[in-house]
N, C-alpha and C positions, 0 to 999 in steps of 0.2 A: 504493500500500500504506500501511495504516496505520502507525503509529512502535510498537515492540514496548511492552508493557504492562508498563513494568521492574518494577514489586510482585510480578507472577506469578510470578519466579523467585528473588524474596529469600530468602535461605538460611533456615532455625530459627537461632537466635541460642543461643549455650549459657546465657545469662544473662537475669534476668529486667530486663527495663530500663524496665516500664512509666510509671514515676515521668518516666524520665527521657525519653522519648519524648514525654510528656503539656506537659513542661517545654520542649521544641523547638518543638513544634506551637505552643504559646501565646505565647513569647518570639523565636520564629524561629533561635535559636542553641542553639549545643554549651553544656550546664551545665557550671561546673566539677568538672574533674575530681582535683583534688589529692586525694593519701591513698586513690584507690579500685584496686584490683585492675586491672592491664594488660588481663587480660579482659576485666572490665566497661566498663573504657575504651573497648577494641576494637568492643562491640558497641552502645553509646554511640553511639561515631563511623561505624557502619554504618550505625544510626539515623537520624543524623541527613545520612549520605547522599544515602539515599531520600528523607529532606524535602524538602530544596535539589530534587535533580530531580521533586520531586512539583511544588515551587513555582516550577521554571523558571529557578532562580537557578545555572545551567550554570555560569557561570566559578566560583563559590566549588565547585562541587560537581568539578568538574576540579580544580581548588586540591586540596580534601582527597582524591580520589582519587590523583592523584599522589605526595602525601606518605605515603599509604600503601603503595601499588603499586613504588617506588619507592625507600622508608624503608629503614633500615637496618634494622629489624625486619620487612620484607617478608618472609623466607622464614620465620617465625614464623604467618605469616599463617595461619587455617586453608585449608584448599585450599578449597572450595567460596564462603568469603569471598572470598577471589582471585580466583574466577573470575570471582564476580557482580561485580567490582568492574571488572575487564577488559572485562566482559560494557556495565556502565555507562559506561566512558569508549567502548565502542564506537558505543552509542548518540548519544554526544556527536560524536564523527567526525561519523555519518551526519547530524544536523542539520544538520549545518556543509560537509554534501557531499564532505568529502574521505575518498573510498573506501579509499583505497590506504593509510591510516591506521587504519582500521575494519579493516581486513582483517588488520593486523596485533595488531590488538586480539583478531581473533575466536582467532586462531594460539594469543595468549596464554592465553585465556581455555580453548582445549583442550588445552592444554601441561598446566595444573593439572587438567583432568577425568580427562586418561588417567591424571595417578597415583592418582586416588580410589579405593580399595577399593571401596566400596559401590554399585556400578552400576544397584543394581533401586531404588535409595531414591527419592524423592518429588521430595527438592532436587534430588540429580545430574539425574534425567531432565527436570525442569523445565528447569534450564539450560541441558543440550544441546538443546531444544528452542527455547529463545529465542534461544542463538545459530545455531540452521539457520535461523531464522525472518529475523534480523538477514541473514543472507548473502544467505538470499534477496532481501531487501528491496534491500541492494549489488546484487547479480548484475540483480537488475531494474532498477534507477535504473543503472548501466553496459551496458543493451542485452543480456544474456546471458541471456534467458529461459528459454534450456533449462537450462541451470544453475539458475538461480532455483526451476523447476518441481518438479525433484531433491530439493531442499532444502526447501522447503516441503510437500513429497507426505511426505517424514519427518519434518518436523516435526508437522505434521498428524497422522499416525501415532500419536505418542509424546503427543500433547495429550489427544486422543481418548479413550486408555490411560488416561491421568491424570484425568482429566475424570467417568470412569465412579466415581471413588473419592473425587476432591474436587472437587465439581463447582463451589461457589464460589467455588475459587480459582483453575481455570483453564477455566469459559467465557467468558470473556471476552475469553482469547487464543485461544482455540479459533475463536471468531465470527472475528477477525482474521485467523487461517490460512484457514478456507472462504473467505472473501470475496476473497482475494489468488491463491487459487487461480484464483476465477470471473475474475480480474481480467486473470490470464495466460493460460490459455484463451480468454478472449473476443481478448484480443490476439495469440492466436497464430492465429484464425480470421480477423481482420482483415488481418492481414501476408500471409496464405496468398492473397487475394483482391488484395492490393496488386501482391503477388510476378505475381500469373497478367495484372497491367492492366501491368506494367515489361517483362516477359515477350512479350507483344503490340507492344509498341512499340518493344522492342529488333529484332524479328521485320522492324516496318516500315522501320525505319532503315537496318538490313541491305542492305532491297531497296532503299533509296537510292542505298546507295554502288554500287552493280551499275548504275546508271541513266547515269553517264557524265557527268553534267552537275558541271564542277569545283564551282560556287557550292554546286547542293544537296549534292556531297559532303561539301565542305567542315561544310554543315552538319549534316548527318545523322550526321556524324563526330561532333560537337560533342553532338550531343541521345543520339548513343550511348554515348558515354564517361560521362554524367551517370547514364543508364538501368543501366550494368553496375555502378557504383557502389553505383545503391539496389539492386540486385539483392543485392550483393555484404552490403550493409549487412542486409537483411531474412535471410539465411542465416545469418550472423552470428550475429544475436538468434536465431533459431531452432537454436539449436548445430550445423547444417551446417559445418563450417568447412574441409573440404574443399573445399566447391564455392564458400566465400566465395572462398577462395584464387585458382580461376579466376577468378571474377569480376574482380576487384582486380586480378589481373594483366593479363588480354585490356584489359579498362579502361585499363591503362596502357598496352596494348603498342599502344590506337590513342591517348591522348594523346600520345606520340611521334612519330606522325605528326601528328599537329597542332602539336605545340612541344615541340623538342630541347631547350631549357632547363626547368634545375628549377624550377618555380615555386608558387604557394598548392595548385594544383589538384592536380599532380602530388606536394604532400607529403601533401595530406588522404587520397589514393588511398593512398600508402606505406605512413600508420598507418592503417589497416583493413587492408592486407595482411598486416602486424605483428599485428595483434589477432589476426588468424584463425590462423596460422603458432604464434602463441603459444600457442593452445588444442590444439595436436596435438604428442603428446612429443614426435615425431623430429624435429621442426622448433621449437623453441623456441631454440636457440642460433640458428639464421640471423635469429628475430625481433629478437633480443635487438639482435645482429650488424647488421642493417635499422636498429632504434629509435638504435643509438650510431651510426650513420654520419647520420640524418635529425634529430639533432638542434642541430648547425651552422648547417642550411640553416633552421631554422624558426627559431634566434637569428638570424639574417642578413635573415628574410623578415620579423624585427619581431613574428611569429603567435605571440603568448605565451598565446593560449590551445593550441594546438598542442605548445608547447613543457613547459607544465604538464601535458601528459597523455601523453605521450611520458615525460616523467621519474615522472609516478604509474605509466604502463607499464614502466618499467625497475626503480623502486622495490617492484611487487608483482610481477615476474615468477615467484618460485616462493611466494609466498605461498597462492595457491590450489591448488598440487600440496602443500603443507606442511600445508593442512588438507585436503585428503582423505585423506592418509594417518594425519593426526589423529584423522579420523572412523570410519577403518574399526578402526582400532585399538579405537574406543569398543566402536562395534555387532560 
């Protein structure tokens, strides 16, 4: 997926600031601001936001977003500013690949929409639109394409809307929603066909172990536990997570018979069971419950890539139930 088109959802500014926009672009900095209106300041420094991430200059543009997001005069903020500004440092996350951060960015970013008044306006629906976009963009880079598909089928939606009335300001994100669309489709057509060849071969391994012979059991055990894994993993992505949940488990319950000790294999199976268990309300505290018991054994196994995604999974465990109840409140 492409990286969302942050311009497409810059708020209107109440202030005319073109002097000072023109003075950024050419000198690359914030002008002085002494003796000018808090306002004008404000929209100044939204300004010159958008520059920095237009020109890539991420850490100053985290700099000054933080200092506003964050400021004592944050809750002065106007709300549609706030968002975009949330909206911005979320963008920043996802460069930097840390989800569970972004996630809590997008939380933010609709904490300010749902107190917006003005729901049918141009800005709001732009917004919420770049952050469904943004999630999906998470939800796909995290393997969660059904989630992803959700999110972008309504963003898509809301673009489309918009698109018919300012069409130079949002085809451009619109082309990026169709294409992300194609992009999860075609990947969910490919999984579908992956799923039916792990499918087949789980079928053959089966008949292995029914064969008697301890060596090929042994092995067929081994090529099986790997096979219920992807299986497990391709449901996953596909929002099945029921049937992830067997997978992951039957997977484990024959690594057991291969090795009673905990070890790499048996933790990586743990957190996919976690994943899927976490995607289904009634089972979210036993994931939670799984992830704090498995995260010992992955400091002790040295697996600090394991270890960092177990703690982004315990750090965003209700972030995603926090924003759909953000979103429905929206629509």
């Amino acid at each position: 997926m492409e990286p969302l088109h942050i311009e497409t959802s810059f708020p209107h500014l109440a202030n005319d600031v073109t002097i000072a926009k023109a003075q950024i672009e050419s000198s690359g900095q914030l002008p002085p601001t002494d003796g000018l209106n808090r306002d004008v300041v404000l929209d100044m420094t939204m300004t010159y936001v958008l520059y920095l991430l237009k020109d890539n200059r991420t850490v100053q543009a985290s700099q000054v977003i933080d200092y506003l997001v964050y400021g004592d005069d944050a809750e002065q903020i106007p709300l549609l500013y706030s968002a975009w500004l949330w909206l911005a440092r979320m963008c920043l996350f996802i460069a930097d690949e840390q989800y569970a951060i972004a996630l809590g960015c997008a939380e933010s970013a609709l904490q300010q929409l749902t107190e917006y008044s003005s729901k049918r306006s141009e800005d709001f629906l732009a917004l919420v639109a770049s952050v469904l976009y943004n999630l999906a963009l998470v939800h796909h880079s995290t393997g969660d394409n059904s989630r992803a598909a959700k999110e972008l089928t309504h963003a898509q939606k809301l673009l489309e809307r918009l698109s018919k009335k300012n069409e130079e300001r949002f085809s451009a994100m619109l082309l990026y929603a169709v294409q992300a669309s194609t992009l999860i489709i075609q990947s969910r057509n490919k999984q579908m066909h992956v799923l039916e060849h792990y499918q087949q071969a789980a079928e053959l391994y089966m008949n292995q172990l029914e064969s008697g012979d301890e060596n090929l059991t042994r092995e067929a055990m081994n090529s099986l536990v790997d096979t219920l894994k992807k299986e497990g993993d391709i449901m996953l992505e596909m929002g099945n997570s029921r049937n992830a949940v067997k997978y992951y488990t039957k997977a484990l319950r024959y690594q057991k018979k291969l090795n009673v000790a905990m070890g790499e294999r048996e933790l990586q199976l743990s957190i996919g069971l976690s994943k899927a268990l976490m995607r289904l309300i009634n089972r979210r505290a036993a994931a939670e419950q799984l992830l704090t018991s498995l995260l010992p054994l992955a400091r002790r196994l040295g697996a600090s890539r394991e270890v960092i995604e177990i703690e982004n999974l315990l750090a965003g465990k209700s972030k995603n139930f926090n924003i759909m109840s953000l979103l429905k409140g929206i629509f």
